[in-house]
LOMI-569788 format. One record per residue (C-alpha): residue number from 1; residue in three letters; chain; x, y, z. Coordinates in nm, 3 decimals, padded with zeros to 5 digits. Layout:
BEGIN
NUM / ala / A / X / Y / Z .
...
# end
This chain:
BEGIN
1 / unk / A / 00.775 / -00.564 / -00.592 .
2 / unk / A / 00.844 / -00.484 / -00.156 .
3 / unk / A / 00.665 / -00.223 / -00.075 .
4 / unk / A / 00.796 / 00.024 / 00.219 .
5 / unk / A / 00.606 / -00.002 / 00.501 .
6 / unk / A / 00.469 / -00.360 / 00.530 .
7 / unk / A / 00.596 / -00.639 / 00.722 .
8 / unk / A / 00.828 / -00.738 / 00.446 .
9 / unk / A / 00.844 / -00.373 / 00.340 .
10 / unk / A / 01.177 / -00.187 / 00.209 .
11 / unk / A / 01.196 / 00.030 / 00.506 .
12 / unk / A / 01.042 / -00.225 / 00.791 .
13 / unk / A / 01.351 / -00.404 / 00.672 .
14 / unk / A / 01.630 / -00.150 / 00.676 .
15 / unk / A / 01.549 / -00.064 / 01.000 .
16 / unk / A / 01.642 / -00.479 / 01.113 .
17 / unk / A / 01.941 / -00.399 / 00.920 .
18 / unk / A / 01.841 / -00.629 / 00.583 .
19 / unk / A / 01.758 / -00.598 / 00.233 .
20 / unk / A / 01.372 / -00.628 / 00.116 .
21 / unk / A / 01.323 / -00.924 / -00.139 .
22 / unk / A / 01.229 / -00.830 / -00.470 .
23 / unk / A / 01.178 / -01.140 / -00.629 .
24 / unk / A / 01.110 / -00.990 / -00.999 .
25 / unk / A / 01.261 / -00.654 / -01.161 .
26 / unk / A / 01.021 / -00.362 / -01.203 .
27 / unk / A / 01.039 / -00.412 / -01.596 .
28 / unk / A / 00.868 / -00.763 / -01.534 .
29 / unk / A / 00.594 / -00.652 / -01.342 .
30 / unk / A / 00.284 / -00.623 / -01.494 .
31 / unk / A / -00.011 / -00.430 / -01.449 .
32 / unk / A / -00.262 / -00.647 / -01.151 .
33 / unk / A / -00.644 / -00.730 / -01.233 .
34 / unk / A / -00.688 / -00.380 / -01.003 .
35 / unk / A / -00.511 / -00.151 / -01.232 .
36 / unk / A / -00.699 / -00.282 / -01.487 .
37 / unk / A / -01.042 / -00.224 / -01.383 .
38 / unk / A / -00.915 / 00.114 / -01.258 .
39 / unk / A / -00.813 / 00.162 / -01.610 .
40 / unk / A / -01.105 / 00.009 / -01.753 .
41 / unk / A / -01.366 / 00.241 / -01.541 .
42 / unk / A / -01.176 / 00.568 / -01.639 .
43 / unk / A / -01.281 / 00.466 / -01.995 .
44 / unk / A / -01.611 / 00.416 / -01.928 .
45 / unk / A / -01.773 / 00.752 / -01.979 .
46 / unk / A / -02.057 / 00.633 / -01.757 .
47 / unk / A / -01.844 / 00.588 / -01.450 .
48 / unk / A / -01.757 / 00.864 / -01.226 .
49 / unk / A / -01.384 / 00.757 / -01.153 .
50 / unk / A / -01.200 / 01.106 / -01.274 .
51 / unk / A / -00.845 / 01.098 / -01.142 .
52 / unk / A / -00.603 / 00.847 / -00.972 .
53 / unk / A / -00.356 / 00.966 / -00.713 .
54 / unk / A / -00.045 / 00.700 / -00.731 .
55 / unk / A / 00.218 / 00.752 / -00.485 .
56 / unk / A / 00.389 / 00.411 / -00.676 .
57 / unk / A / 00.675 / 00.455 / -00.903 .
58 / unk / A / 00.625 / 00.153 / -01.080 .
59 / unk / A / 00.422 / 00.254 / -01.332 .
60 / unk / A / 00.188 / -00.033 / -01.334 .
61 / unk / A / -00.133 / 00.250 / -01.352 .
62 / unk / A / -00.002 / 00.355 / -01.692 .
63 / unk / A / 00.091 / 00.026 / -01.852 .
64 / unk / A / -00.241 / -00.050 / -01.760 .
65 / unk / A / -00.366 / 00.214 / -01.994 .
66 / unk / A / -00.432 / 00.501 / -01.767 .
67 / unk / A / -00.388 / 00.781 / -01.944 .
68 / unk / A / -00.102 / 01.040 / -01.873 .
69 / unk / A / -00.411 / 01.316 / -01.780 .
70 / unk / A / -00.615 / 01.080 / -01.587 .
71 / unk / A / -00.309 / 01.021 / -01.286 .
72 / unk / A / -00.098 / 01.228 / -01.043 .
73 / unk / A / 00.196 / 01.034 / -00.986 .
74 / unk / A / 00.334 / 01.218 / -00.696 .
75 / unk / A / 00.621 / 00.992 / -00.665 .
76 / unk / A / 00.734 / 00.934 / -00.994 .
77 / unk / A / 00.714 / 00.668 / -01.252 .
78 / unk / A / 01.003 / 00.461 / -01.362 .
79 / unk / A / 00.925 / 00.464 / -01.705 .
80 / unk / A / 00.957 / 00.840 / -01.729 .
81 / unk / A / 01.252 / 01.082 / -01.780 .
82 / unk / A / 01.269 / 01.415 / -01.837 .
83 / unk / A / 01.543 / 01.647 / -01.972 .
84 / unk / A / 01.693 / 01.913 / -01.745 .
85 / unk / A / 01.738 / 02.170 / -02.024 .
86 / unk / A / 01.395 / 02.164 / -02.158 .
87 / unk / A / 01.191 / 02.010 / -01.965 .
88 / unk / A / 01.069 / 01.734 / -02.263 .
89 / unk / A / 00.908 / 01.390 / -02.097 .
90 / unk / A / 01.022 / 01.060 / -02.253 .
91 / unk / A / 00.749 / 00.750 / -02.169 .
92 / unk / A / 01.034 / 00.491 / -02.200 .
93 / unk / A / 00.952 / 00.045 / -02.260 .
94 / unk / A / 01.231 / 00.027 / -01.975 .
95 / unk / A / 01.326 / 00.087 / -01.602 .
96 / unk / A / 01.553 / 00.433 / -01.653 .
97 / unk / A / 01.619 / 00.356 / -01.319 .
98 / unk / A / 01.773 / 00.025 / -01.378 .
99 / unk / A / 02.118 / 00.154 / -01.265 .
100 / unk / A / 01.982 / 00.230 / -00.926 .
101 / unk / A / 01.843 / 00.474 / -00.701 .
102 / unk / A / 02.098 / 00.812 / -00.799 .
103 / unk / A / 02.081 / 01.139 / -00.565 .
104 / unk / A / 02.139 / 01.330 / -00.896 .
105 / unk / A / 01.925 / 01.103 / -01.083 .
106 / unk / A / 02.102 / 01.095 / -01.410 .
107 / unk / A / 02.014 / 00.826 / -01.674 .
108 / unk / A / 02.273 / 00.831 / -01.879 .
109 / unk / A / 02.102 / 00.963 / -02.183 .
110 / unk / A / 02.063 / 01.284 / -02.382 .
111 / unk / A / 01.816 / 01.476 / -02.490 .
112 / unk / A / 01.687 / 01.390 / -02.843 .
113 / unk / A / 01.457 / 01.716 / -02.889 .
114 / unk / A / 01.597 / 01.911 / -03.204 .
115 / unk / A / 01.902 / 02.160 / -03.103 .
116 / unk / A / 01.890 / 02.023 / -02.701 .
117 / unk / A / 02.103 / 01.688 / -02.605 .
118 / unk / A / 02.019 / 01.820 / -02.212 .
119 / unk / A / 02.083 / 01.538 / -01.936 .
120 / unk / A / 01.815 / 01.333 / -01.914 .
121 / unk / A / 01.707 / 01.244 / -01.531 .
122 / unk / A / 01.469 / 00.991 / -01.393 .
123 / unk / A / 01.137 / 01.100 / -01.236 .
124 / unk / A / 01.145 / 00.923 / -00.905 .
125 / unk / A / 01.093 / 01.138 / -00.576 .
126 / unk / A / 01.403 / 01.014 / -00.382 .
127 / unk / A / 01.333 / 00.997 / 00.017 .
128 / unk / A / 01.347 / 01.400 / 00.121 .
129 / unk / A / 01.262 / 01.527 / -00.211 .
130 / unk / A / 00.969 / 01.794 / -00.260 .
131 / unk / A / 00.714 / 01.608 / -00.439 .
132 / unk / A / 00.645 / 01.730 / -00.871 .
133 / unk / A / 00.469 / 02.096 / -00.815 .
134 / unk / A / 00.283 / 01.970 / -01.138 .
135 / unk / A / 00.161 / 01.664 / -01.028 .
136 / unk / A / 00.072 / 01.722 / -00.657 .
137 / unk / A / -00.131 / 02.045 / -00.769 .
138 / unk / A / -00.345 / 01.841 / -01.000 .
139 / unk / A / -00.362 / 01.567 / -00.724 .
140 / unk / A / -00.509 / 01.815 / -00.454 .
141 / unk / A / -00.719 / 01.969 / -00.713 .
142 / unk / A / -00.877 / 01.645 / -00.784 .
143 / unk / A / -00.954 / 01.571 / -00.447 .
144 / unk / A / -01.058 / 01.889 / -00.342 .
145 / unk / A / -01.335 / 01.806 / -00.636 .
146 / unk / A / -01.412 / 01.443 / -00.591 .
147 / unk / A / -01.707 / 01.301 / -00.379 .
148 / unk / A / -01.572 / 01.013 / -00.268 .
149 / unk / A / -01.201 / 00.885 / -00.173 .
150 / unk / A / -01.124 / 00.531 / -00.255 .
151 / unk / A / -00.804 / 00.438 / -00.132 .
152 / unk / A / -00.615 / 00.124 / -00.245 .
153 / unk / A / -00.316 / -00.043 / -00.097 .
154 / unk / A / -00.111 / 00.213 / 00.100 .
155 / unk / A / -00.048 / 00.222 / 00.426 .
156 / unk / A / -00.140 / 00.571 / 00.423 .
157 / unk / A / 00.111 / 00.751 / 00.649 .
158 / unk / A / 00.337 / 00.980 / 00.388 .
159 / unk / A / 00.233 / 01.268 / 00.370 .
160 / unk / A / 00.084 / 01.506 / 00.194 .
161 / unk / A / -00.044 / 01.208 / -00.040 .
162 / unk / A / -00.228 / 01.061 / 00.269 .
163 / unk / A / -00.411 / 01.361 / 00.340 .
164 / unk / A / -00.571 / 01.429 / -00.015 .
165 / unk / A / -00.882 / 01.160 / 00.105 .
166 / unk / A / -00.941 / 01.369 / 00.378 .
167 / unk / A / -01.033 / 01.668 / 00.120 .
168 / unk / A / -01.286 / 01.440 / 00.006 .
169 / unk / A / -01.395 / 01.353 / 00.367 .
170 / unk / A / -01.422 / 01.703 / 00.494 .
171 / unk / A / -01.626 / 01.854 / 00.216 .
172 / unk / A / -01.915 / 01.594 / 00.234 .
173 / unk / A / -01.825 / 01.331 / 00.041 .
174 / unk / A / -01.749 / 00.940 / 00.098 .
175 / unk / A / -01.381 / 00.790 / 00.213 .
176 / unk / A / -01.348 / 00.392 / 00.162 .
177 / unk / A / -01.026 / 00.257 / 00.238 .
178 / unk / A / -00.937 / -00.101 / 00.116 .
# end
């Protein structure tokens, strides 16, 4: 999966005029040896690891058994879609973005909640979008609380995502960035 930024990155290469490479499709990734220790320490009562704040929309952090309370994903998640009527979540097995990127980010499917069939949209923060009130306010809350910031893979330069370490930073507490 390209990520933006990188040397290869989606938008490193838009602005040469040419398409990333995505050599496999987001529903054949799988989660790395990373996302499974992160997932593995949040199960371990004994470790202090409290929250993860994802700015990925693949989804990797949940198939990796994150749970759904243990992550901000404050750009979305591939795997989820949520109905504009009533606001129910669906964890899907697929890519409801398979179709592509859509402004209006319809799936295609309906609501199956009794007495609903709403639209059903994809999750994914589209370039411009506000970020999920829900998920950023539980993200900033979580680092406003932690002790120490450890920040994995991101070139850290969207913001506000890149500036919830600094919480951590300014009230005391440790920043590591890998």
């Amino acid at each position: 999966i390209p990520d933006y930024r990188g040397p290869s990155g989606v938008w490193t290469m838009a602005a040469k005029g040419l398409a990333a490479k995505c050599e496999i499709r987001m529903d054949q990734a799988v989660p790395t040896t990373a996302h499974m220790a992160l997932a593995s320490m949040l199960a371990d009562s004994d470790n202090p690891l409290q929250h993860i704040v994802s700015t990925n929309l693949d989804g990797l952090h949940r198939l990796s058994g994150v749970p759904r309370t243990s992550i901000s994903e404050l750009h979305g998640n591939c795997y989820l879609e949520r109905c504009r009527a009533c606001g129910v979540e669906y964890d899907r097995p697929f890519d409801t973005t398979a179709a592509g990127c859509r402004a209006d980010h319809k799936t295609g499917r309906r609501c199956e909640a009794e007495g609903c069939d709403g639209e059903l949209v994809d999750s994914i923060v589209n370039f411009g979008e506000a970020l999920p009130e829900d998920q950023y306010a539980t993200a900033h809350a979580a680092s406003a609380a932690g002790d120490v910031a450890l920040v994995l893979g991101t070139s850290m330069r969207v913001s506000p995502a890149c500036d919830l370490p600094q919480l951590i930073f300014e009230s005391g507490g440790a920043l590591v960035i890998v």
